[in-house]
C-alpha positions, 0 to 999 in steps of 0.5 A: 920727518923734516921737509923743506924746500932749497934752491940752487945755490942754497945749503942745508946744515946737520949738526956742525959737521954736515953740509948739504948743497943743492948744485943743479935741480934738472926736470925730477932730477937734484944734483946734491953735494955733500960735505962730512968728516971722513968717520960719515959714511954716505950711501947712494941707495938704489934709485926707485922706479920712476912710477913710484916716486915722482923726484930722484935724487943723485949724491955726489960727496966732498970731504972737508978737512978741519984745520987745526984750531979752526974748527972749519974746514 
């Protein structure tokens, strides 16, 4: 397991084809954007009773479109 810390504004890469972007960060609560290719599926799993966790997070999800010979989107 990785645990890291990002600010507002800040993004976090995994692999070449996902990014993560940290929009807003609320009381317990981080607003996450999410950029894939359209084969990644991105699932918004139920959110846990406030006791048992102390952060929530909430997924929001962008698709990126590759342009040819670019390879970035």
């Amino acid at each position: 397991m990785l645990v890291l810390s990002r600010c507002i504004g800040e993004c976090l890469m995994i692999g070449e084809d996902i990014q993560l972007d940290v929009v807003n960060i609320e009381n317990d609560i981080v607003t996450l954007n999410i950029a894939t290719p359209p084969q990644i599926q991105v699932s918004n799993v139920p959110r846990p009773r406030r006791s048992q966790y102390k952060t929530s997070v909430k997924i929001k999800k962008r698709r990126s479109i590759l342009l040819p010979g670019t390879g970035q989107g």
